[in-house]
C-alpha positions in Angstrom: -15.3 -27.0 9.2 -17.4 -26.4 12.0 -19.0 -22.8 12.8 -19.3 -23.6 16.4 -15.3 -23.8 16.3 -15.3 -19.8 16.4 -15.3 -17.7 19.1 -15.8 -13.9 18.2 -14.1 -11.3 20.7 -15.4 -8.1 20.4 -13.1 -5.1 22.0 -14.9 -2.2 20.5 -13.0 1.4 19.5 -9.6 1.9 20.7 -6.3 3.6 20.4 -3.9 1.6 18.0 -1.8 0.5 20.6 -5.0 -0.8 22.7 -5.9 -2.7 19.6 -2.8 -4.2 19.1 -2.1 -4.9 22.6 -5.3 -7.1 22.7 -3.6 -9.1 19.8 -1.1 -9.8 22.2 -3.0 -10.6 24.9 -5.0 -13.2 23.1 -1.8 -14.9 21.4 -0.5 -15.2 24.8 -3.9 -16.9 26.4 -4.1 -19.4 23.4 -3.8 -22.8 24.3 -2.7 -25.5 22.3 -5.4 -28.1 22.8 -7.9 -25.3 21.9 -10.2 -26.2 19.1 -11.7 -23.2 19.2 -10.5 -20.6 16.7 -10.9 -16.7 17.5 -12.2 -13.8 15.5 -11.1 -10.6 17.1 -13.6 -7.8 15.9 -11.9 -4.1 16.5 -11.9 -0.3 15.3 -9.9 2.3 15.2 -10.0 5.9 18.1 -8.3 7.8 15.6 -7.1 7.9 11.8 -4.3 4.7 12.2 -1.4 3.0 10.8 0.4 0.0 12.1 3.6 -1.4 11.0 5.3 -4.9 11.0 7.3 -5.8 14.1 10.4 -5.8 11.9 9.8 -2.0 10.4 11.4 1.4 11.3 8.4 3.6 10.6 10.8 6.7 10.4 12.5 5.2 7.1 9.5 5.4 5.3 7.3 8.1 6.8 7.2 11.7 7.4 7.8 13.6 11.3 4.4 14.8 9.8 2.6 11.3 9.9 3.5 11.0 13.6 1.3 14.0 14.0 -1.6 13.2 12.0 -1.6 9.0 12.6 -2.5 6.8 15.5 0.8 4.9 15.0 1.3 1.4 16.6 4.4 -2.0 16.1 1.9 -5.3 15.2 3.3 -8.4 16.6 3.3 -9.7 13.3 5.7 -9.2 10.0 5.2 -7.4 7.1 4.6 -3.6 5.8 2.8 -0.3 6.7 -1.0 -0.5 6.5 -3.3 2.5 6.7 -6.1 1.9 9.0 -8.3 5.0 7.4 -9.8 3.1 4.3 -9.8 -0.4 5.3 -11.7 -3.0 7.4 -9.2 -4.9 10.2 -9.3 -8.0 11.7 -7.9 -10.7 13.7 -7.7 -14.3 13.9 -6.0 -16.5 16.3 -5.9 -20.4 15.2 -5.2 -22.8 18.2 -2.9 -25.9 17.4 -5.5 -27.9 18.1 -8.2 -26.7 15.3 -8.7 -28.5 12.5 -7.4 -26.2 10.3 -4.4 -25.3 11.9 -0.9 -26.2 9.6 2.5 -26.6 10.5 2.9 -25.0 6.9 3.0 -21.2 7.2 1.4 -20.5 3.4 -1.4 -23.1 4.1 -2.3 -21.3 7.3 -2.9 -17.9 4.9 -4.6 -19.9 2.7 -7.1 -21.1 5.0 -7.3 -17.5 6.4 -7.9 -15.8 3.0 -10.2 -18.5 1.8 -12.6 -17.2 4.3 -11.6 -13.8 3.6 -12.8 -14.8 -0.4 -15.9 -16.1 1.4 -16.8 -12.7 3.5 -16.0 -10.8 0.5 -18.3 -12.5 -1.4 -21.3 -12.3 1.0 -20.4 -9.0 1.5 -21.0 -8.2 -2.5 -23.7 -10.3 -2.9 -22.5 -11.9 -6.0 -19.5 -14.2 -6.8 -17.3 -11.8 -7.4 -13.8 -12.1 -9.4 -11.6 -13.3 -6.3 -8.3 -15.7 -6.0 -5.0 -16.3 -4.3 -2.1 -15.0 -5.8 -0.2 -17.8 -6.4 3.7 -16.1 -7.0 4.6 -13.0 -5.0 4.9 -9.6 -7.5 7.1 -7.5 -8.4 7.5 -3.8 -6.8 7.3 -0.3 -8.4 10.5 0.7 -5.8 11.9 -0.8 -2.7 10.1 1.9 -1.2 6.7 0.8 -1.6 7.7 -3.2 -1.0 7.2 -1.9 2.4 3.5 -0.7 2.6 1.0 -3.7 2.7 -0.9 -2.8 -0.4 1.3 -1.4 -2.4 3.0 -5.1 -3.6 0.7 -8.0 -3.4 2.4 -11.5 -1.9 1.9 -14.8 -2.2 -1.4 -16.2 -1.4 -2.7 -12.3 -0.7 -6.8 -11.8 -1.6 -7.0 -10.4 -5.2 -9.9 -9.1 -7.2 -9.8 -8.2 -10.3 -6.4 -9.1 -10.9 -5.5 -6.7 -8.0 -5.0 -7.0 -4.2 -8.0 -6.6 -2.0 -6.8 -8.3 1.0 -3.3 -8.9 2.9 -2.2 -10.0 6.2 0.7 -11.3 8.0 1.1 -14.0 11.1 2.9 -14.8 14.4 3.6 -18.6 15.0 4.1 -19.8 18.8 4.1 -23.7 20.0 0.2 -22.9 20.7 -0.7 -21.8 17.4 -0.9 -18.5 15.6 -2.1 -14.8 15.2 -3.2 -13.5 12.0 -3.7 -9.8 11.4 -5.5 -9.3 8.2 -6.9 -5.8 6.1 -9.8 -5.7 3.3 -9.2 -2.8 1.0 -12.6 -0.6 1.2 -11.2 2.6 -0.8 -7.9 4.0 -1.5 -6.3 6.0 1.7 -7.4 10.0 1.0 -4.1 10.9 -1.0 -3.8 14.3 0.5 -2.4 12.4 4.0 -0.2 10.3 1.3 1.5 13.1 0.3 1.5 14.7 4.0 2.9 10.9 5.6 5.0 9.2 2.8 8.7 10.4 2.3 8.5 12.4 -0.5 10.0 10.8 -3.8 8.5 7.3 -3.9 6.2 5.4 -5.5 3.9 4.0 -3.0 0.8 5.9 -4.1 1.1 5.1 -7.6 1.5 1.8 -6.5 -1.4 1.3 -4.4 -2.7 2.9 -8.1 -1.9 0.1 -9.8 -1.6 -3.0 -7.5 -5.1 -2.4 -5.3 -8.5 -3.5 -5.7 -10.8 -1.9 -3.3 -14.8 -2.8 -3.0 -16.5 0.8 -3.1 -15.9 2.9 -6.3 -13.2 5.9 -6.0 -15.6 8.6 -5.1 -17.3 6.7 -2.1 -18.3 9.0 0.4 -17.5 8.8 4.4 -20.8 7.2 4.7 -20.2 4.5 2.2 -17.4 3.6 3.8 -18.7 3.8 7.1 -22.1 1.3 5.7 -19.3 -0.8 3.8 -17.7 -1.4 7.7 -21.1 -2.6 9.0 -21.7 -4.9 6.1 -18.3 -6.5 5.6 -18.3 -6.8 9.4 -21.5 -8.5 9.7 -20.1 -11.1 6.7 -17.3 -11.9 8.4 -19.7 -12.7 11.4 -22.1 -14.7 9.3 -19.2 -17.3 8.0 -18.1 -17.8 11.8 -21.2 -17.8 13.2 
């Protein structure tokens, strides 16, 4: 695949809504005869979440985590994700690129190949990374609902645990994929302050999530682990 089929869109620090808004915004522009896929770089104003188009975030979190989160509807499926620990990114495949699939599971595949690829470049080593080929089971239906708390089928794993995740909007012009690496474990202090109490969902981010700094990273790791995965997703594009 060509590098010069990428274009990278940088929209800098905003509110979650902003960011997600943007996401809409360049679904919306995306043409179908496009070659050209899109790499939307973005951070985050304030400590974050963002929840599948199809969630009720008051089911599953606190009147607390309204307080303490930037809280924002993606226009894509799936769970919760915490935006406090991770690296977020988008990617918007035209119908025309070459690696566009009328096949839903093919299109993560090609996504979280170059995810594997970033990852990689972003260790410096070949590191112990795959697809998961069958979805997993849950701790509780509780946690089936927050991103990295139940690994999916064809999610990034390392280690026998998920690293990466996304989810996908499909229109006749191609589609929107919304995707989060795992730098360290959200601080479990919120967890306990955001998540309903009586559920699993930290435990299972305990045992189904990989992450690529150590547990005691520092605000400074993660904040050099940012630049660095950032500038490999840029190097694989570029």
């Amino acid at each position: 695949m060509s590098r010069s089929s990428w274009k990278v869109v940088d929209t800098g620090i905003m509110s979650a809504a902003q960011n997600m808004a943007h996401d809409v915004s360049l679904l919306n522009e995306l043409e179908a005869s496009s070659e050209r896929a899109i790499l939307h770089l973005y951070e985050w104003k304030l400590p974050s979440a963002t929840y599948g188009h199809f969630i009720d975030p008051n089911v599953y979190l606190t009147k607390e985590a309204f307080l303490l989160l930037d809280l924002a509807k993606r226009p894509t499926g799936g769970g919760i994700i915490f935006h406090t620990t991770d690296w977020a990114f988008s990617m918007l495949i035209p119908a025309g690129h070459e690696a566009y699939s009328i096949n839903t599971l093919d299109n993560y595949a090609f996504v979280n190949h170059l995810v594997i690829e970033a990852i990689s470049h972003f260790s410096g080593r070949e590191a112990n990374l795959s697809l998961l080929p069958n979805h997993l089971q849950g701790v509780d239906k509780h946690s089936a609902h927050f991103c990295m708390a139940k690994p999916t089928k064809y999610d990034v794993m390392l280690g026998g645990k998920k690293v990466g995740g996304g989810a996908q909007r499909r229109t006749k012009n191609g589609y929107l994929h919304q995707g989060t690496i795992s730098l360290a474990l959200p601080d479990r202090d919120l967890l306990n302050k955001v998540l309903q109490p009586d559920t699993c969902v930290y435990e299972a981010m305990l045992k189904n999530t990989s992450t690529l700094l150590p547990f005691n990273s520092t605000s400074r790791d993660l904040a050099e682990a940012t630049k660095l995965i950032r500038e490999s997703f840029l190097s694989i594009v570029a």
